[in-house]
N, C-alpha and C positions, 0 to 999 in steps of 0.2 A: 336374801338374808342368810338362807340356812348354807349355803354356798360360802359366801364369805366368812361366819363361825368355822365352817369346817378347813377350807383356808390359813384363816388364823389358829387354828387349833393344829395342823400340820406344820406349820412354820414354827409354833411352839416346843412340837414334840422334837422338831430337827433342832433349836436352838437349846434344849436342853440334852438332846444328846451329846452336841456337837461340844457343849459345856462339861460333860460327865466323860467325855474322851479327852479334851485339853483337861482335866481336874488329872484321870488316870495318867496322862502322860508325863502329868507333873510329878504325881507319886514314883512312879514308874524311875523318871530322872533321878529322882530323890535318894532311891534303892539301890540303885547301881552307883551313886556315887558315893552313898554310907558303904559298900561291900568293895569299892576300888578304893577308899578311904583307910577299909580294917584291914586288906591286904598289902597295905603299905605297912599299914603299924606293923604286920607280923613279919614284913622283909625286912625292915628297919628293927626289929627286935631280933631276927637270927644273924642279920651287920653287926648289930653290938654281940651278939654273945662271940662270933667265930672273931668280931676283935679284939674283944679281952682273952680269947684264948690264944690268939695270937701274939697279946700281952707278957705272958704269964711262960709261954712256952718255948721249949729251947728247941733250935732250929733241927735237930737229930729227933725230937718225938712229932715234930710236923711232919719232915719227909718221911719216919716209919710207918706216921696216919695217911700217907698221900700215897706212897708206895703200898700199903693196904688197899686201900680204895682201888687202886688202879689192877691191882689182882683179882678185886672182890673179895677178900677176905678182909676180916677183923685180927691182924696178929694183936694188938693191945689188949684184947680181951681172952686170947687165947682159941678163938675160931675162926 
């Protein structure tokens, strides 16, 4: 008898581990796809802003901003 309790009490403790590791892993999925979810938002938020500036902008202040970048300097701002 004491055999068997201890048995079942083993097969217990594995079936609630083995439950608290698929529970984590669930979490676990949950998190990386809320953080692949908000790093979309914030690509999908610098798309609209470099399109509206690209909206808005005459094509002689893009290639001074690209020709900057491309030197490493900031001439628009004066460094």
């Amino acid at each position: 008898m004491e055999k068997e309790y201890g048995r079942a009490r083993q097969e217990n403790i594995l079936r609630c581990l083995r439950d608290m590791c698929a529970e984590s892993n669930s979490r676990e999925t949950s998190i990386v796809k809320d953080l692949i979810n908000l790093k979309d938002a914030e690509e999908h938020q610098k798309a609209l802003k470099l399109q509206a500036f690209l909206n808005v902008s005459k094509d002689d202040g893009i290639l001074q901003g690209y020709d900057a970048i491309e030197r490493g300097t900031d001439t628009l701002s004066g460094g």
